[in-house]
C-alpha atoms as an extended CHARMM CRD file, in Angstrom:
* protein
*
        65  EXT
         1         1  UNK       CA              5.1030000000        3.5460000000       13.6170000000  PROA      1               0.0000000000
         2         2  UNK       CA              3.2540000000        4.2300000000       10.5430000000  PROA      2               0.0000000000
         3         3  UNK       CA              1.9980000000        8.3830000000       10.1720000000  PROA      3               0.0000000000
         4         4  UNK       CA             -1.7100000000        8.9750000000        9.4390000000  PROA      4               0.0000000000
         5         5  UNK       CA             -1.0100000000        9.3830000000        5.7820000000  PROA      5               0.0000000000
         6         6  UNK       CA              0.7470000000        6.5310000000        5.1950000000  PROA      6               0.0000000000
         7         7  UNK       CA             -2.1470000000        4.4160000000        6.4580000000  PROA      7               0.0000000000
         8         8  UNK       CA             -4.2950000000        6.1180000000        4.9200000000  PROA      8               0.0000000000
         9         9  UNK       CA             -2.1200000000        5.2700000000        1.4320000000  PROA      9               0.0000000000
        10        10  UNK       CA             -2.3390000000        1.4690000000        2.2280000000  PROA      10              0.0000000000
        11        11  UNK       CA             -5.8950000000        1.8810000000        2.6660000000  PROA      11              0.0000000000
        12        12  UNK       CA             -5.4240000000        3.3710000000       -0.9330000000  PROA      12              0.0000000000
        13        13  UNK       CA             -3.5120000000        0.8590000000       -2.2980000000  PROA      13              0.0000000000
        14        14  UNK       CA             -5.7220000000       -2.0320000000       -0.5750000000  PROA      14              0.0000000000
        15        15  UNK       CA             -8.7460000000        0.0320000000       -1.9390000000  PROA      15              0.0000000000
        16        16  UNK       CA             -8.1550000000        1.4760000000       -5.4190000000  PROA      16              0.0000000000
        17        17  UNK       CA             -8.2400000000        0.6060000000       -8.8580000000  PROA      17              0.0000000000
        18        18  UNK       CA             -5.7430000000        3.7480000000      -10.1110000000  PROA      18              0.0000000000
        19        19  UNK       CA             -2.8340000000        4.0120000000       -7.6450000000  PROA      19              0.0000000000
        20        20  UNK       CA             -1.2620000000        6.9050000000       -9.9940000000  PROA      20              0.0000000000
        21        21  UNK       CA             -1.9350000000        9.5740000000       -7.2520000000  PROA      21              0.0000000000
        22        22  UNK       CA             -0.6410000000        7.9030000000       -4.0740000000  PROA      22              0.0000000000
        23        23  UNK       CA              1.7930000000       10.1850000000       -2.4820000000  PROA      23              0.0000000000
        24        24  UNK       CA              5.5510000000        8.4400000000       -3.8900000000  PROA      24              0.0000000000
        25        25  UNK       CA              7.4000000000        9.4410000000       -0.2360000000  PROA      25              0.0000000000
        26        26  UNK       CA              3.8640000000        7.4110000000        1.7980000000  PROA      26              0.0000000000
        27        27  UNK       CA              4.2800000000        4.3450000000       -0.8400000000  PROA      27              0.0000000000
        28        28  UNK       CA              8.3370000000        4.6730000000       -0.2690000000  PROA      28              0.0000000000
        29        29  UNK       CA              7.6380000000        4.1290000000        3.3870000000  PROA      29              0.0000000000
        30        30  UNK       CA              5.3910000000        1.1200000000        2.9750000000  PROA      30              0.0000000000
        31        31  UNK       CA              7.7850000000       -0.7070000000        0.6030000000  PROA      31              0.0000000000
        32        32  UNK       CA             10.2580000000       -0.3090000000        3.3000000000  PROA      32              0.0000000000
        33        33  UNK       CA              8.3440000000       -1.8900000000        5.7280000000  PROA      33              0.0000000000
        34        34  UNK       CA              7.1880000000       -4.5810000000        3.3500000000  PROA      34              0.0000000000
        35        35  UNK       CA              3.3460000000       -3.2440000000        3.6120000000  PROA      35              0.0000000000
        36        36  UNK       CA              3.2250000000       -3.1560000000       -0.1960000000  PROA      36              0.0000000000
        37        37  UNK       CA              5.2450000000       -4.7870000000       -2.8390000000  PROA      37              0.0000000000
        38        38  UNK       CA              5.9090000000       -3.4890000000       -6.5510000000  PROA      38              0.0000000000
        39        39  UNK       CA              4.1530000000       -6.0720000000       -8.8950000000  PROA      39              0.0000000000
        40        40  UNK       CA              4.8620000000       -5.6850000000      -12.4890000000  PROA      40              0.0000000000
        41        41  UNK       CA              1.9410000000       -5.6440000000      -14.9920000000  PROA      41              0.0000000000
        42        42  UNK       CA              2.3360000000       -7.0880000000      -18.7330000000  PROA      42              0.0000000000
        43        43  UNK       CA              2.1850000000       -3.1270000000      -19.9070000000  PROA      43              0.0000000000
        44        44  UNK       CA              5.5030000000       -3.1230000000      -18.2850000000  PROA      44              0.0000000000
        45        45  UNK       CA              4.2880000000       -0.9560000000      -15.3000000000  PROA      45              0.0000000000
        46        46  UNK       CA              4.7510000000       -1.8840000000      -11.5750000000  PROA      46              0.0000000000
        47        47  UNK       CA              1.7100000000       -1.1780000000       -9.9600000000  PROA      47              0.0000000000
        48        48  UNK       CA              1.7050000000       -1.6810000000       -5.4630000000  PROA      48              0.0000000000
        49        49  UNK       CA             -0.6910000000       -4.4330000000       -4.1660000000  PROA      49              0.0000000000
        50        50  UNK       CA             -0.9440000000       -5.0260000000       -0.3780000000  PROA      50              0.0000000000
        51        51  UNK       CA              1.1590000000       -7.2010000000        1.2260000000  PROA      51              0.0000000000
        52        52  UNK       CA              0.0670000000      -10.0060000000        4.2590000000  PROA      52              0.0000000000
        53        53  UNK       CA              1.9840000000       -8.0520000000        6.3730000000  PROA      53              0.0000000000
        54        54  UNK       CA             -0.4760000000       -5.0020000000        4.7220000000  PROA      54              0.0000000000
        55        55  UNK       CA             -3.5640000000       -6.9620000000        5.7450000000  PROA      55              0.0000000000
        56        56  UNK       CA             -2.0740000000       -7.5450000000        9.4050000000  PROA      56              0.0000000000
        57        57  UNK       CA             -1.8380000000       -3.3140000000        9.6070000000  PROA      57              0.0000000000
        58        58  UNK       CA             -5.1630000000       -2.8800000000        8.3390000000  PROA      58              0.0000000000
        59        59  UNK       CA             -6.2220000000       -5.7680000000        9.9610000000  PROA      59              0.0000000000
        60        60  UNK       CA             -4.8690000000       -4.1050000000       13.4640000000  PROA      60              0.0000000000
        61        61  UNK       CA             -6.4100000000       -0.7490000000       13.1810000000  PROA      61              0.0000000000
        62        62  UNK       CA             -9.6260000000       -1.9730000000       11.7770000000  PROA      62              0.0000000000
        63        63  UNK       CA             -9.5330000000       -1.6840000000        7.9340000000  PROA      63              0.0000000000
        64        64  UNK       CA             -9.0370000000       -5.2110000000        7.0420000000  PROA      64              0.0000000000
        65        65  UNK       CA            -11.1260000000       -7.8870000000        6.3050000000  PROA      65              0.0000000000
């Protein structure tokens, strides 16, 4: 079961352009559960992007698309 916060950080990550802020034990949490996945960037950074199993959270408590 997923806390407040850390649904509202996949919201973040779905939503945002600038994940620098996301709380890092929220995002640790949601690359446990496979929600989001590290993708590296040519700069060299990994930046999170939402999963499908992501979408199916959202999806399920009315945040997805």
């Amino acid at each position: 079961m997923l806390s407040q916060h850390e649904i509202a950080t996949l919201i973040l990550v779905k939503d945002a352009k600038d994940p620098r802020g996301l709380n890092p034990a929220d995002l640790d949490t949601l690359l446990e559960h496979e929600f989001v996945a590290l993708e590296k960037r040519p700069s060299g950074l990994a930046c999170p992007r939402i999963t499908h199993r992501g979408h199916s959270i959202l999806k399920a408590v009315g945040r997805g698309q």
